[in-house]
C-alpha positions as CSV (number, residue, x, y, z in Angstrom):
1,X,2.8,88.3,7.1
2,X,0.6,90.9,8.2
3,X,-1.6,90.1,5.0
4,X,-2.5,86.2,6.2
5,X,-2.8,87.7,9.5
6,X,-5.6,90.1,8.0
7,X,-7.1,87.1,5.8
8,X,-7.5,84.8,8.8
9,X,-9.2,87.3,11.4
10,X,-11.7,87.9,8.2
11,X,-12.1,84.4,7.5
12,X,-15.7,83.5,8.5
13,X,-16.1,80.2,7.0
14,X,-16.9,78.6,10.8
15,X,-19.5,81.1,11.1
16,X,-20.9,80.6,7.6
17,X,-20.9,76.4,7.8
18,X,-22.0,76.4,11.8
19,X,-25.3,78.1,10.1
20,X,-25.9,75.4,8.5
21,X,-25.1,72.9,10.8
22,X,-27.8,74.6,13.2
23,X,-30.6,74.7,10.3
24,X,-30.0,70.9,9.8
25,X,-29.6,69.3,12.8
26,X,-32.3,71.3,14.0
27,X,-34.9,70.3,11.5
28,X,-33.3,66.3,11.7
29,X,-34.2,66.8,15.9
30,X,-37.6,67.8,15.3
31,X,-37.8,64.9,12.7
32,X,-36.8,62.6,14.6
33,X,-38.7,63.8,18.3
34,X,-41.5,63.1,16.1
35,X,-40.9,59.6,14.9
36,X,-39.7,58.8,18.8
37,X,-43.0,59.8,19.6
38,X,-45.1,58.1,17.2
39,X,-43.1,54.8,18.0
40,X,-44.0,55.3,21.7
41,X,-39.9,55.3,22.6
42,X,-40.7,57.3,25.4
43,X,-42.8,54.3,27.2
44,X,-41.0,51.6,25.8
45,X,-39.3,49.1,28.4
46,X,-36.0,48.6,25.9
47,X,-35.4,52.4,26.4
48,X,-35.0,53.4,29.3
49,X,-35.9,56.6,30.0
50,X,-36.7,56.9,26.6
51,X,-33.2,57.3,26.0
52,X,-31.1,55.6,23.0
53,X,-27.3,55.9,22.2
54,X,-25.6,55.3,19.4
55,X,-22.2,55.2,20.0
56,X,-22.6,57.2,22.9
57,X,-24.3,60.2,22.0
58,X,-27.5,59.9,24.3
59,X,-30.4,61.7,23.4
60,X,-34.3,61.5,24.7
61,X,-37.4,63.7,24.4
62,X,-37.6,66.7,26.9
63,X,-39.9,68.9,27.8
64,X,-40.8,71.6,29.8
65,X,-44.0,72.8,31.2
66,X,-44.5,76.4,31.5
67,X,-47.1,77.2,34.6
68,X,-49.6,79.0,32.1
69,X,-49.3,77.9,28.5
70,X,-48.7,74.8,28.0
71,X,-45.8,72.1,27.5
72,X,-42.9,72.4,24.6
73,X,-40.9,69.1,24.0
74,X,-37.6,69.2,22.2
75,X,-35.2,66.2,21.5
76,X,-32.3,66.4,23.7
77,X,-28.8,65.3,23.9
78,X,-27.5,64.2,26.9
79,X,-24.4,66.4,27.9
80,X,-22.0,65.3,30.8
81,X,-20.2,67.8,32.8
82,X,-16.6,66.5,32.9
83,X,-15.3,68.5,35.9
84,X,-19.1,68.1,38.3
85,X,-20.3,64.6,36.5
86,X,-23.4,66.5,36.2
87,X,-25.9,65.1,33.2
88,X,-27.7,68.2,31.3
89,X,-30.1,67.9,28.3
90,X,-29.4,70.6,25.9
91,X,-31.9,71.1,23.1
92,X,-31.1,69.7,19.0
93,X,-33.8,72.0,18.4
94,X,-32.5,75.3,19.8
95,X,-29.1,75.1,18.9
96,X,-27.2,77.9,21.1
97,X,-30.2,79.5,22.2
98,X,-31.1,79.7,26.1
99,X,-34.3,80.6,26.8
100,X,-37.5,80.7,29.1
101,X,-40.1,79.0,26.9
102,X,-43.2,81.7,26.9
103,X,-40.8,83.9,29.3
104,X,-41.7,81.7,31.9
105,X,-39.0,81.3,34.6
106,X,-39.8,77.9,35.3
107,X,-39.6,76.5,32.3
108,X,-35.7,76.9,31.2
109,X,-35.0,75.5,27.5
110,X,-31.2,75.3,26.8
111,X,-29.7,74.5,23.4
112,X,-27.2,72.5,22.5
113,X,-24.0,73.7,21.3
114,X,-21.9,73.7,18.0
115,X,-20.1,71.0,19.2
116,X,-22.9,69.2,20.7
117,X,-24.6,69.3,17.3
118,X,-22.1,68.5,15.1
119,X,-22.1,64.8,17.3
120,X,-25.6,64.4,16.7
121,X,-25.3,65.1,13.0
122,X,-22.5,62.6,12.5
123,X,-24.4,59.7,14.5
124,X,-28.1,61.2,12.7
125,X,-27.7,58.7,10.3
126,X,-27.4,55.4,12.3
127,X,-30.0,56.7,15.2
128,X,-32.7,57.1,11.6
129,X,-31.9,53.8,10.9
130,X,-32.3,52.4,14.4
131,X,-35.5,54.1,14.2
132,X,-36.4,52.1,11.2
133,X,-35.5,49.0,12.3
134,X,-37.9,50.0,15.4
135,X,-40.6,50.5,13.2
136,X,-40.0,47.5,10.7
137,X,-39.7,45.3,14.2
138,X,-43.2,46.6,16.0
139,X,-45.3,46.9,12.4
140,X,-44.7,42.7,12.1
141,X,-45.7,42.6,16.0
142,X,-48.4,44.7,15.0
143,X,-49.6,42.6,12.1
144,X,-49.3,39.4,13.8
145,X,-51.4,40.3,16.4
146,X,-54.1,41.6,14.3
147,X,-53.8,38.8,12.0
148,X,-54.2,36.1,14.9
149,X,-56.9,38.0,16.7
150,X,-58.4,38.1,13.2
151,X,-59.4,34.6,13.6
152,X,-61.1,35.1,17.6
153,X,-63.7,37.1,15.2
């Protein structure tokens, strides 16, 4: 008994996998910010607030500005406080890390959690694919317009 006891307090497969989960989900965030951003999801009517859920895990760009040094965006996912019914944005790109961005004290960044991340990774999948089909949908918009204007000139 005292031997499995010993075994699982020096277990550290958690520790070990939630490594990895942080190093992939948050190089699939920063992936993803920047295909939301070249798609213009931010300004886009169909998205409100930039926002898109699948299955509802929410997330959107953030950003914050520091007073002196600029502006660093992140893609967030929307966290609801279930005892306040607060909504919080938590960083996929600074998974458990809280931190003033340039130690400035107005510009907070807070990270996501493990848990946080690990529904991000298992919805990453369908949110690249709704990019796609985002993309696939505004290239033909794209091309018709080109090709009818095409004929002005």
């Amino acid at each position: 008994m005292e031997k499995e006891i010993y075994e699982i307090l020096n277990r550290n497969d958690y520790v070990r996998l939630t490594a990895k989960l942080k190093s992939r989900v948050e190089e699939l965030a920063k992936r993803i910010r920047e295909k939301m951003e070249e798609l213009d999801i931010v300004n886009d009517a169909n998205f409100p607030h930039g926002e898109i859920d699948i299955n509802g895990i929410v997330v959107r760009i953030e950003s914050v500005r520091s007073r002196n040094f600029g502006e660093y965006s992140f893609l967030a996912i929307k966290h609801k406080d279930e005892h306040y019914g607060n909504e919080e944005w938590y960083s996929l790109e600074d998974i458990g890390e809280d931190y003033y961005y340039v130690r400035d004290f107005t510009a907070e960044v807070v990270g996501a959690s493990n848990i946080d991340a690990l529904a991000f990774l298992n919805v990453a999948r369908k949110l690249i694919e709704k990019l796609g089909n985002i993309e696939d949908e505004r290239v033909n918009n794209l091309q018709i317009a080109l090709k009818n204007t095409n004929l002005i000139l």
